[in-house]
C-alpha positions as CSV (number, residue, x, y, z in Angstrom):
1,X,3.1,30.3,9.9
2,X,0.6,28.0,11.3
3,X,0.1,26.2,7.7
4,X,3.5,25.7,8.4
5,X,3.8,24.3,11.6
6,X,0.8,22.1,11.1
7,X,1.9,20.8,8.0
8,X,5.2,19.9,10.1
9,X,2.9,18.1,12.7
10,X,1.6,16.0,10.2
11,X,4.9,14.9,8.3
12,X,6.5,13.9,11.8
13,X,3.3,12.3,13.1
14,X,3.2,10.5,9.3
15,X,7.3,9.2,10.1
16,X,6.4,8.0,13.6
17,X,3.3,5.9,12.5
18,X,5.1,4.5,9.4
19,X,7.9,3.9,11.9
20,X,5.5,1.5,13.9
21,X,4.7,0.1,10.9
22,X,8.4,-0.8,10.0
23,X,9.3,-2.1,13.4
24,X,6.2,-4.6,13.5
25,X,6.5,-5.4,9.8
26,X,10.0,-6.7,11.2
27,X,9.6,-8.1,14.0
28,X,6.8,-10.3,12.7
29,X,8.0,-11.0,9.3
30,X,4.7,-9.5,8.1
31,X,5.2,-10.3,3.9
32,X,2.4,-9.7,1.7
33,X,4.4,-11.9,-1.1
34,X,5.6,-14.1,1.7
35,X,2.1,-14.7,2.2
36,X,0.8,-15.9,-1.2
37,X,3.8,-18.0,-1.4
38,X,3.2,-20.3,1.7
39,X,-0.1,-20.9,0.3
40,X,1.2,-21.3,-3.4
41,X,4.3,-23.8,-1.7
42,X,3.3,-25.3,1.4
43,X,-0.9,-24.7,1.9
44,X,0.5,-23.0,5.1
45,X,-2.2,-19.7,5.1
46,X,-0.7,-18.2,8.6
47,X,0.6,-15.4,7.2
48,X,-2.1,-14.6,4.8
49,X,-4.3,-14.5,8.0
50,X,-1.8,-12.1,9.0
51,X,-2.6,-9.9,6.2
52,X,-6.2,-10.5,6.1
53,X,-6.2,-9.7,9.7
54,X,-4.8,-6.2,8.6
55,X,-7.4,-5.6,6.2
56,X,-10.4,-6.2,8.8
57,X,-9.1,-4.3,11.2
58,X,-8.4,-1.4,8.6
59,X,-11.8,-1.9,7.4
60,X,-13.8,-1.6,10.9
61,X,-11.0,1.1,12.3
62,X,-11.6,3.3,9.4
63,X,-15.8,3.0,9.7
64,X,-15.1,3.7,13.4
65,X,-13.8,7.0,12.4
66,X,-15.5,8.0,9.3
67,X,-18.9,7.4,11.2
68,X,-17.4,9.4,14.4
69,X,-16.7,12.5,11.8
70,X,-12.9,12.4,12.1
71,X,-12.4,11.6,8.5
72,X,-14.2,11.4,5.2
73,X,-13.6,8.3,3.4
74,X,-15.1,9.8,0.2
75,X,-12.2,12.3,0.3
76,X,-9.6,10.0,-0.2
77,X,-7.8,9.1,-3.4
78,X,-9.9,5.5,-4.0
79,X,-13.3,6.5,-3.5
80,X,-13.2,8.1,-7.2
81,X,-16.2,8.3,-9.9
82,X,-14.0,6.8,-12.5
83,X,-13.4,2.7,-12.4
84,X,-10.3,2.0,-14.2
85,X,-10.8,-1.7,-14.0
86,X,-8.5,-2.7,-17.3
87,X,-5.5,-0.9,-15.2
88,X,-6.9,-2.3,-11.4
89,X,-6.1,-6.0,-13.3
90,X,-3.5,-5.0,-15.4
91,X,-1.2,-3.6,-13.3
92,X,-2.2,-5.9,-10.4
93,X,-1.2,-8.3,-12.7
94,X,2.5,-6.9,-13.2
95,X,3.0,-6.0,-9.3
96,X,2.0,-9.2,-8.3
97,X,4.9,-10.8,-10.9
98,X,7.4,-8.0,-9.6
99,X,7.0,-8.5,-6.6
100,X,7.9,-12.5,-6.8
101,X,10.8,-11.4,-8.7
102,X,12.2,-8.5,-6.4
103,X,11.6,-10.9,-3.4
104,X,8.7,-8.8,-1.9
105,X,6.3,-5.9,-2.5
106,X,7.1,-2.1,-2.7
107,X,6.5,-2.3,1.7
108,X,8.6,-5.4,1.6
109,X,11.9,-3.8,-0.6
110,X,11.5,-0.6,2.5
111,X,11.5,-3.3,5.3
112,X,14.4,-5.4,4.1
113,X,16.9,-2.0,3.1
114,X,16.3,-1.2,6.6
115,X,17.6,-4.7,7.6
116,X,20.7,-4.0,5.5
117,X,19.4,-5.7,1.9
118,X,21.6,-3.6,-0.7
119,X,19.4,-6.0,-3.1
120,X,16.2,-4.1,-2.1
121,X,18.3,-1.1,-2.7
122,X,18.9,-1.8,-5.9
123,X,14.9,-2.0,-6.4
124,X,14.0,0.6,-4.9
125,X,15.9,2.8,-7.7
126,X,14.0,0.5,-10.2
127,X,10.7,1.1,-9.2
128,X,11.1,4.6,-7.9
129,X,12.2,5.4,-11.1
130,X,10.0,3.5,-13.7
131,X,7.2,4.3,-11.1
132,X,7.7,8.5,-11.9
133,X,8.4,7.7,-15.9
134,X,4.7,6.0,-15.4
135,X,3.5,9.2,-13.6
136,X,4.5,11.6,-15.9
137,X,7.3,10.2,-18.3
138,X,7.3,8.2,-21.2
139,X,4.8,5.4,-19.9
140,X,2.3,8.1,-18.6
141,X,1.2,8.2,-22.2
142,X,0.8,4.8,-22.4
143,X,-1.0,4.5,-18.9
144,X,-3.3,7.6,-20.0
145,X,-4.3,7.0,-23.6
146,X,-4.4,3.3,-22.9
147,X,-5.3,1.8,-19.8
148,X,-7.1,4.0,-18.1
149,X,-9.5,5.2,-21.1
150,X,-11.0,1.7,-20.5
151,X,-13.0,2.8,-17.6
152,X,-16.5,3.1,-15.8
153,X,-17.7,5.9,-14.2
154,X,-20.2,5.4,-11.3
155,X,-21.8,9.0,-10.6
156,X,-22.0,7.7,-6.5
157,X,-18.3,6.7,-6.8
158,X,-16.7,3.1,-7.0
159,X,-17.3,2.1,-3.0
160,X,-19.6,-0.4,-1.8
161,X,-21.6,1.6,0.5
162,X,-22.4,4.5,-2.4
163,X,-23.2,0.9,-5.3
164,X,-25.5,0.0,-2.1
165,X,-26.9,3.2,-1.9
166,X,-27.4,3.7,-5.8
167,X,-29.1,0.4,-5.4
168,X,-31.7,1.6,-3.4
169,X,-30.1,1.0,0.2
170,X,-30.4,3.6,2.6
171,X,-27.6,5.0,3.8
172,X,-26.7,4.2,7.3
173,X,-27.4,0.2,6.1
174,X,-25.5,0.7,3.0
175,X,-22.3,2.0,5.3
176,X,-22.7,-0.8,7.8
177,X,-23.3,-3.8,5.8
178,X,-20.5,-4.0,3.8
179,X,-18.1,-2.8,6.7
180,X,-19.8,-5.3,9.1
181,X,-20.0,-7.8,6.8
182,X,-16.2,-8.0,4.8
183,X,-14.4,-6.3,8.2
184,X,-16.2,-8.7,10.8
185,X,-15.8,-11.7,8.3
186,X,-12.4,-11.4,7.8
187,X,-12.0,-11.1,11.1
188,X,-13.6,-14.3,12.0
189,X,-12.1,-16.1,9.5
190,X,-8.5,-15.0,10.5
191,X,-9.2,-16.0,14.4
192,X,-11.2,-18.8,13.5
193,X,-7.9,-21.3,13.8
194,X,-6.1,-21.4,16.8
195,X,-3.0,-22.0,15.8
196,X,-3.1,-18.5,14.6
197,X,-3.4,-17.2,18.2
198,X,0.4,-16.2,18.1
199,X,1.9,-12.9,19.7
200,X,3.8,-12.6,16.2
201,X,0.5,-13.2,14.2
202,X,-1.8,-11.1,16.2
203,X,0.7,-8.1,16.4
204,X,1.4,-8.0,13.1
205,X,-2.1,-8.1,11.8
206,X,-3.8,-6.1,14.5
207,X,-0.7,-3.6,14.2
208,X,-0.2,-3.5,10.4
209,X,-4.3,-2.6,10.4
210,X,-3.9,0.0,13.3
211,X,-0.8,1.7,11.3
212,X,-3.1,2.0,8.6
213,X,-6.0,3.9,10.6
214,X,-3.8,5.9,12.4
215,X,-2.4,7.0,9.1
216,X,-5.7,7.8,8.1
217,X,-6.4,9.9,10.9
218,X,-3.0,11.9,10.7
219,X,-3.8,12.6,6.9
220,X,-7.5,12.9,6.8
221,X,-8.3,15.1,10.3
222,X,-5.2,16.7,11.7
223,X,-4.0,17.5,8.4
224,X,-7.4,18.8,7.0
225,X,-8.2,21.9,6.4
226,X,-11.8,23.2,5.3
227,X,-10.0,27.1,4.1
228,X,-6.4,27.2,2.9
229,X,-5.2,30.2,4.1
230,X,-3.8,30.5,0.3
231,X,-6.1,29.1,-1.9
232,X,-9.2,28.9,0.5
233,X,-10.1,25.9,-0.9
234,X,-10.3,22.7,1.0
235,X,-7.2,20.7,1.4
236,X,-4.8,18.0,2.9
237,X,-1.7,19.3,3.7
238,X,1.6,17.4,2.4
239,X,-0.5,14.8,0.7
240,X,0.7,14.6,-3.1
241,X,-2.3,13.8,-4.7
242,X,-4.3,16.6,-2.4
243,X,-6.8,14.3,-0.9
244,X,-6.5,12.6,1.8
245,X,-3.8,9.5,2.1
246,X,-2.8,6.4,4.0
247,X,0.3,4.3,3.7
248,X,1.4,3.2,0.3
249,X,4.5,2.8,-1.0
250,X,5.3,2.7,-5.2
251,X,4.3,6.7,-5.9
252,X,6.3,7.7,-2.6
253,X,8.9,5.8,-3.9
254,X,9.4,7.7,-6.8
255,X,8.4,11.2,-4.9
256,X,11.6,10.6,-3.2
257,X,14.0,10.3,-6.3
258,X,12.2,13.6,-7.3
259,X,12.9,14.7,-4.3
260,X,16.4,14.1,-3.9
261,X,17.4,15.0,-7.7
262,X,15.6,18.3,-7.7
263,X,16.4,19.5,-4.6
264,X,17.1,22.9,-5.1
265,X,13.6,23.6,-6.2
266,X,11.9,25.4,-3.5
267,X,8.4,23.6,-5.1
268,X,9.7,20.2,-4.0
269,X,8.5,19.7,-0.5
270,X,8.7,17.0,2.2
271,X,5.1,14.9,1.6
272,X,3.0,12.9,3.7
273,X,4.2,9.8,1.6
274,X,8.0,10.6,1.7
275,X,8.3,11.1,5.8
276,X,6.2,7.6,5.6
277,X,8.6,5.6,3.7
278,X,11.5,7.2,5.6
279,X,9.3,6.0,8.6
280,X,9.2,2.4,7.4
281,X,13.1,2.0,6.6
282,X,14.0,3.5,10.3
283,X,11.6,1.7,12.0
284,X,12.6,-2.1,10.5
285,X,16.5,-0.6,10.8
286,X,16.1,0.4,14.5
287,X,14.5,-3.2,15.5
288,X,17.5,-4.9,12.7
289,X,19.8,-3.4,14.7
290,X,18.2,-3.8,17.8
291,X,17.5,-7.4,17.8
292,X,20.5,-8.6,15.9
293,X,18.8,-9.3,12.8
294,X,20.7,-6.9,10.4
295,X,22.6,-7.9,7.9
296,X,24.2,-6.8,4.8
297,X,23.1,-8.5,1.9
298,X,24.0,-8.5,-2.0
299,X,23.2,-10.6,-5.1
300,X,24.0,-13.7,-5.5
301,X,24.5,-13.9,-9.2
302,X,23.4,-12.6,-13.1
303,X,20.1,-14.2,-12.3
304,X,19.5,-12.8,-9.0
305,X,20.0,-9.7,-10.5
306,X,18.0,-9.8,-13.6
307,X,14.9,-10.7,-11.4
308,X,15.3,-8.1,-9.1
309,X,15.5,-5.2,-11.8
310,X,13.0,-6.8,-13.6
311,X,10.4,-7.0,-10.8
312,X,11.3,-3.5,-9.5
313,X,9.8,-2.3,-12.9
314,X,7.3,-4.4,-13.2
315,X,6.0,-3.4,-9.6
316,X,6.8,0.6,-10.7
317,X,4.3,0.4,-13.9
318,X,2.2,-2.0,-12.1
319,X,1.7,-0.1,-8.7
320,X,1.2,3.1,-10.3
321,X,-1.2,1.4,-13.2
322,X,-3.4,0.1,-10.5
323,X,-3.1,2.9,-8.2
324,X,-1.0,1.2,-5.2
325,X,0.5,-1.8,-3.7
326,X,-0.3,-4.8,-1.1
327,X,-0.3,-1.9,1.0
328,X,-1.9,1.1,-1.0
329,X,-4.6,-1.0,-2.0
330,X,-4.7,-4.1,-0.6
331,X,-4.9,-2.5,3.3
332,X,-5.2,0.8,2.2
333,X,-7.8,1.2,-0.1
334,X,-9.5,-1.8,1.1
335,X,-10.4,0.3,3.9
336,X,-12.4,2.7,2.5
337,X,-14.0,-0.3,0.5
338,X,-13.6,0.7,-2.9
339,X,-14.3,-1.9,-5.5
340,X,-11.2,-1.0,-7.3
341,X,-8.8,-1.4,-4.3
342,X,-10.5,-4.8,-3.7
343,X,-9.8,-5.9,-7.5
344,X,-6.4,-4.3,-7.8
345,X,-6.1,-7.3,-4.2
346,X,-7.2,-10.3,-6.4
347,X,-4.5,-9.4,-9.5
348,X,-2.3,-9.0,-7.2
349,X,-2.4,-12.2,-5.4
350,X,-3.3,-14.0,-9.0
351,X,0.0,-12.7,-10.5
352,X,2.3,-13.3,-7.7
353,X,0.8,-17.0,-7.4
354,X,1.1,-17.4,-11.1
355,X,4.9,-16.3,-11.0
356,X,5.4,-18.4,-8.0
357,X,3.8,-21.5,-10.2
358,X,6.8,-20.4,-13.3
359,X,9.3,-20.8,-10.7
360,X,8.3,-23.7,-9.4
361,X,8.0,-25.0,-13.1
362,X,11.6,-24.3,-13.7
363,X,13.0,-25.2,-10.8
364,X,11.4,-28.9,-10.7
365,X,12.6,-29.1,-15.0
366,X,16.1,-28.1,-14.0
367,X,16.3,-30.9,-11.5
């Protein structure tokens, strides 16, 4: 009974931080995709900085409370032995394309269905469902026996701090350097223009990054446990994977298809990454409806349509390829400073700026 009502504690404490993060990703247009293409369009890197701006405060919140003992980054689901670079690039790569396509990332798609977007509807389907057949359907075998054979495996694990450490570092410099150095530069760099000093560019960043800790924190302390009453092993409860989570949003995604198709199946359980994405969607809806900004949207032609299925698959393979999203990985697992996380954030950007280049392309031909 109290596995139970702990592990309810953490699904509702998972909704109302996801919440936040739905309401601020609304209010402040906060767009991963967004972001790449006012660079790729206009040089304009505001919102970038915005996402940036997440990242460093991910980075130093999540030190702050790995070095207080709260949480173990080393338990969560980036900080692994095995560096699956080919699939970090490769399905980077893809999300970044789908993502252009689908008119924003996995986050984006939860964001704008909760603004009334039956388009972002329509990919979440997509990817939830390509996202499960690459999880354990027919692309699993590709993924498997493919991709992810091309790997490294680094004994210390994939994070800078444990390459620093394997290096020679010691420990408390290895942990502080890289977290120091990336968290506190980005940092700078982001407030380093003031015409960035904007309440929409500062809440989004500072809150997108705080949403991230705080998920952290839910999933790696409240909902620890060092004995299972069952199995009395060590565990995270309502996390799918079984170590500890943050917010990301292509697995989850398909989690809840499973969800709702089996749902008769006592073994299919409310997770950690479900009550987040149902978070996200009521958070940007209540704030849509709120501020007067919802509105019911649908395609606008065959075009429209073939982009948006085709990116929704592209960002299912691709997110669950590279092992999360702009979110997942690129706040996410950036975080914990795994050097997979921060690759899986370069494809990303590189595929969604090389899509963004096509359509440019075309569009300037047609005219």
């Amino acid at each position: 009974m109290e596995t139970g009502a702990t592990a309810g504690t953490v699904l509702w404490l998972a909704f109302a931080v996801s919440f936040a993060f739905g309401l601020i990703a609304q209010k402040t247009h906060f767009c991963t995709m967004g972001a790449v293409a006012d660079i790729v369009n206009m040089g304009d890197w505001r919102r970038m900085r915005m996402w940036l701006l997440a990242i460093a405060v991910a980075i130093l919140g999540s030190a702050a409370l790995h070095a207080a003992g709260l949480i173990d980054l080393g338990k969560s689901i980036y900080r692994t032995p095995n560096f699956t670079w080919l699939s970090n690039i490769v399905g980077g790569l893809l999300f970044g394309i789908g993502m252009v396509l689908a008119s924003g990332c996995g986050g984006k798609t939860l964001i704008r269905i909760g603004g009334g977007s039956l388009k972002s509807l329509v990919v979440f389907l997509v990817l939830g469902l390509v996202a499960y057949m690459t999880l354990r359907g027919v692309f699993a075998a590709w993924r498997v026996n493919g991709l992810d054979r091309v790997a490294l495996t680094l004994a210390g694990g994939q994070d800078l701090p444990a390459l620093l450490v394997a290096a020679g570092w010691s420990a408390p410099v290895a942990f502080w350097l890289p977290v120091l150095g990336l968290g506190g530069g980005l940092l700078a760099f982001c407030l380093a223009r003031r015409d960035f000093w904007t309440v929409e560019n500062l809440l989004g960043g500072i809150g997108i990054g705080l949403c991230v800790v705080a998920a952290w924190y839910v999933s790696g302390h409240v909902g620890y446990l060092a004995e299972h009453p069952e199995t009395l092993e060590e565990a995270f409860l309502t996390t799918n994977s079984g170590r500890m989570e943050a917010l990301t949003f292509v697995a989850p995604q398909a989690y809840t298809l499973d969800l709702l198709l089996l749902w008769s199946d006592s073994s299919r359980k409310l997770s950690f990454g479900i009550a987040s994405l149902l978070g996200v969607i009521a958070g940007s809806a209540s704030w849509a409806v709120l501020t007067g900004r919802f509105r019911w949207e649908g395609f606008a032609g065959l075009e429209d349509t073939a982009n948006h299925l085709l990116g929704g698959a592209l960002m299912g393979f691709g997110g669950v390829a590279a092992m999360g999203c702009t979110v997942g990985q690129g706040i996410s697992g950036f975080s914990t400073l795994a050097v997979g996380s921060m690759l899986t954030f370069l494809a990303i950007v590189g595929g969604a700026a090389a899509m963004l280049k096509i359509q440019y392309w075309r569009l300037m031909r047609q005219a």
